[in-house]
N, C-alpha and C positions, 0 to 999 in steps of 0.2 A: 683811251679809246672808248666811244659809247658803247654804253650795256645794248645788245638787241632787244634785251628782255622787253615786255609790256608792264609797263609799272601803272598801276593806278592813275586815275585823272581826281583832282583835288580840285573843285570848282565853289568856291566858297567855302562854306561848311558840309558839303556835297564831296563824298566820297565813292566814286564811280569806277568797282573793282574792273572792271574790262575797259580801256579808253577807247572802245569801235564805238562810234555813235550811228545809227540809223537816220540816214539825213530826213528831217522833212521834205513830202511830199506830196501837195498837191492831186487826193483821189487815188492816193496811192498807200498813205501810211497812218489809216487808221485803226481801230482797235484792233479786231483783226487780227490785222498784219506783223502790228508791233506785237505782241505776244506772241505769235509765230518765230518772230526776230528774236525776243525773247529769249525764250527757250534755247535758241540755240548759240546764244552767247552775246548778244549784242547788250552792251553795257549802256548809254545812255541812248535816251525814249526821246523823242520830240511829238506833238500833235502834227495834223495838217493845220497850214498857216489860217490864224481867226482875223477877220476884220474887229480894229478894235469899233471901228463905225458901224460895224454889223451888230457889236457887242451894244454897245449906245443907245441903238434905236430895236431895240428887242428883233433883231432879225433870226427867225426861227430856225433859222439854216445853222447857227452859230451852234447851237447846243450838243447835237450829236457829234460834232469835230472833237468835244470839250471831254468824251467821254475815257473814262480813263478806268481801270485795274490794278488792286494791293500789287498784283504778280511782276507789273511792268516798274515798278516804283525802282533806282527816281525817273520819274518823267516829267519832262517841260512840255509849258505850253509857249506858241509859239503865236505872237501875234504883229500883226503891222500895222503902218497907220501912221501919220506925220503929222498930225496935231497933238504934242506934248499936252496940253489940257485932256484932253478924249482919251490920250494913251495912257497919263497915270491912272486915272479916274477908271478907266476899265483893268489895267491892271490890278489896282484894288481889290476891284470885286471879282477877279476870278484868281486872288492871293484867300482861297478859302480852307484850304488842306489839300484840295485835291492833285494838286502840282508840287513841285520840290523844286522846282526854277520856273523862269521865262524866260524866254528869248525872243528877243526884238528882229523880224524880218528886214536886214536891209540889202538884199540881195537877189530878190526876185526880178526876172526879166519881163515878166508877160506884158505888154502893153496896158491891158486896163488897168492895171496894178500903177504902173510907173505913168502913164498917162496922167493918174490922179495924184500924184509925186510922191505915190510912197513905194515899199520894195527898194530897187534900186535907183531908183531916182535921187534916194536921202544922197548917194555917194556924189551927188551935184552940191551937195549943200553940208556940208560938214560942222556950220554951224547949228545948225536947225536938226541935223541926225544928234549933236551932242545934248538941244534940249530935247528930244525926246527920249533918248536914253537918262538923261539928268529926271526927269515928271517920272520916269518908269520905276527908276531904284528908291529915290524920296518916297515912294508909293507903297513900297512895299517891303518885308522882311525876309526875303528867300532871295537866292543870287539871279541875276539880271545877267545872260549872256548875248553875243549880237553876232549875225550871219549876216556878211559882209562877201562883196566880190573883191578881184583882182586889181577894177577899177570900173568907169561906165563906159568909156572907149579907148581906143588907144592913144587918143591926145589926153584923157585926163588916167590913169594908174593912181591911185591914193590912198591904197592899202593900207599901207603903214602909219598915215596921219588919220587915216577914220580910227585904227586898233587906237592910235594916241588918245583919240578924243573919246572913245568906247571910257578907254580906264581912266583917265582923267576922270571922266564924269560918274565913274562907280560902275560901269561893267566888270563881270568878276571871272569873265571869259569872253574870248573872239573866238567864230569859227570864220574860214577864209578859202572860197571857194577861187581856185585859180584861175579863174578866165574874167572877161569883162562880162558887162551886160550885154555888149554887141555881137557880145563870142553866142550869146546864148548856151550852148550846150557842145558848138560845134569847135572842130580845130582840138588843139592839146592843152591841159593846162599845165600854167607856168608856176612848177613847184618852188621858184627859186623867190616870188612874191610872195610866198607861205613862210621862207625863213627870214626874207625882210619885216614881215610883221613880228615874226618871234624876236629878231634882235630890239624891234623897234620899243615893245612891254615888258613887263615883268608878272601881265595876267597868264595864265593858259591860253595856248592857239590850239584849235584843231584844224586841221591839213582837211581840203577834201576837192575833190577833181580827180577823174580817173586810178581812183585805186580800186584795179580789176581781180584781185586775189594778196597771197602772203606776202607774197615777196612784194606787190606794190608796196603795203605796210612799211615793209622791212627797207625800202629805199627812201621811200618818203620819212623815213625818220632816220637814215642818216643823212637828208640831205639838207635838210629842213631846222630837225633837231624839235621839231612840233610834239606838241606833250598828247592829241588824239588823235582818233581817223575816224572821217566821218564817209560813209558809205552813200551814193544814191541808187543810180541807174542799176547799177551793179547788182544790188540786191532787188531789184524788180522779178520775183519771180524763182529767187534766189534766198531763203532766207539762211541755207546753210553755208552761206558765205564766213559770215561770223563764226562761226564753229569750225571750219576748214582754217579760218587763219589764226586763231585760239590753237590749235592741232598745232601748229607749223611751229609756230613759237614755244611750245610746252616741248617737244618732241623733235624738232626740224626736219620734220618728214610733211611732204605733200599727203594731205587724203583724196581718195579715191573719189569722183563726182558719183552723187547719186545716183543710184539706180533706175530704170522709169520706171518701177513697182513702187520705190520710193518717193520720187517725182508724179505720179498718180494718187498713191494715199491720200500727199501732203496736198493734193489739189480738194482731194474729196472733204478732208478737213477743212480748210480752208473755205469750201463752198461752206457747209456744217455752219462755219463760227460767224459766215457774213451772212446766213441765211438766218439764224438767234439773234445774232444782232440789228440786220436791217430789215429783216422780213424776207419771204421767199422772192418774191417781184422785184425786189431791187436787188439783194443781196445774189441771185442768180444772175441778172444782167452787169452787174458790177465783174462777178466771178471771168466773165466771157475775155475784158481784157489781159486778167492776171492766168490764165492759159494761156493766151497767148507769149505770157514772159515765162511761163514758166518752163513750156514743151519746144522755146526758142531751140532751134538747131537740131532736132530731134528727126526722124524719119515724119513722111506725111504730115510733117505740123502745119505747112500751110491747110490740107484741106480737113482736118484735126480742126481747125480754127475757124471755117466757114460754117462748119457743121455746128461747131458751139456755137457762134451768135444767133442759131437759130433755136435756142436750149431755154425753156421756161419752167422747167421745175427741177430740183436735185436731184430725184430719179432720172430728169433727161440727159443731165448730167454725168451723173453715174453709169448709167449702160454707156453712154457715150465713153466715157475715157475708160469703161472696163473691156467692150470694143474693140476700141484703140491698142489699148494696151496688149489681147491678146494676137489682133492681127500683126502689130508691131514686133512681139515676138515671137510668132509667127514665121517672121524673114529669116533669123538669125538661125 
């Protein structure tokens, strides 16, 4: 019978004591964030996805993505791009100390992404995904993992032959997001394409699509038999997910959801860290979405949320959600 336990992820010479990974995301998991995730138990780091053509042609947007901290280490950097010349070539140069992996984006739906055939478009071309994975690992000396879909519709599913060609070609981990590209985000994902890829290698798979709490964990690894769990939507706004399902497995007891004094601090922090890092002007307009994930489902959060996108300094911030906070308990 399988252990439930959480055993380490083993990803090259990358030993990664917690296997929750913190999925990449797009505006969503940058510095920041990941240390917030951090902290509360989230074992492996990703950037937001880097064009490696942004990287190429000095696109100045590229460098703060790239930004990283000792605290989050190991962290991957996570880049796309479907010309194997341009993708080793920049993998190179950001193979500098500052990462401890990469991984190769071939899983992204967005349209301009795939329009220009990279993201998930590579899953049309399995040749062409294996030389750019093949230019990425020649390139460099830290392990090469790849985020791969279900499939890109439901006439082509080819999970298992992209994982083939990933480790064929020196990928040293698959993650495997269960739906297609055409799923986008919507409908359920098919955990049973997550242990077709595990039978299919002999690299590490991490599982990821809808794991909403422990127990997701705890069925996606017996169903699967997948060696991580990689977290997305779920943690938007949520970073003490990771730590509630750390709890579950150490203990086999549910923890109690945050408090909203807890749920407000960590907002105020959170403004704080995006406020030193990107400046007050951005770092408060950034803050306006991650409210809204954070006070999801809460009393007043909708009009809690129209009041923040009108909010331009931390102080506005702060009385706002201190406000809140007190009207909120207030009710009770």
């Amino acid at each position: 019978m399988r252990s439930n336990k959480l055993k380490p992820l083993v990803i090259g010479d990358i030993t990664i004591e917690h296997p929750l990974a913190l999925a990449p995301m797009a505006g969503v998991t940058d510095l920041p964030y990941r240390l917030l995730c951090k902290e509360q138990g989230a074992g492996m780091m990703c950037t937001e996805m880097v064009s490696a053509k942004g990287l190429y042609y000095g696109n100045r947007k590229s460098e703060p993505l790239m930004a990283t901290d000792p605290k989050e280490i190991p962290v991957a950097i996570q880049i796309f791009g479907s010309d194997p010349e341009i993708m080793g070539q920049m993998a190179a140069k950001v193979n500098d100390g500052r990462f401890q992996m990469i991984d190769i984006n071939m899983g992204c739906p967005v349209p301009k992404i795939v329009n220009n055939g990279d993201g998930s478009a590579l899953m049309k071309n399995p040749e062409l995904a294996g030389k750019v994975i093949k230019a990425v690992v020649d390139a460099v000396d830290i392990p090469v993992t790849v985020k791969i879909r279900k499939g890109f519709n439901d006439e082509l599913i080819n999970a298992p032959e992209m994982a083939q060609v990933a480790q064929e070609n020196g990928a040293a981990a698959i993650a495997v997001h269960g739906r297609t590209r055409e799923q986008y985000y919507s409908g359920t994902a098919d955990w049973s394409i997550i242990r077709k890829v595990k039978e299919a290698v002999d690299i590490p798979v991490i599982g990821n699509g809808d794991i909403t709490c422990a127990k997701d964990v705890l069925r996606m690894q017996e169903e699967t038999g997948c060696d991580g769990f990689m977290i997305g939507r779920r943690a938007k706004g949520n970073p003490w997910i990771f730590k509630e399902i750390l709890h579950f497995f150490e203990t086999g007891e549910e923890m109690p959801r945050p408090s909203l004094e807890e749920v407000v601090a960590m907002m105020l922090r959170h403004g704080q860290m995006m406020i030193d890092f990107k400046g007050e002007y951005i770092g408060v307009r950034e803050m306006r979405k991650h409210v809204a994930w954070y006070t999801f489902g809460f009393p007043g959060a909708a009009k809690l949320r129209e009041k923040v996108n009108h909010t331009e300094t931390y102080e506005d911030l702060e009385e706002l959600l201190q406000n809140y906070l007190k009207a909120t308990n207030g009710r009770d």
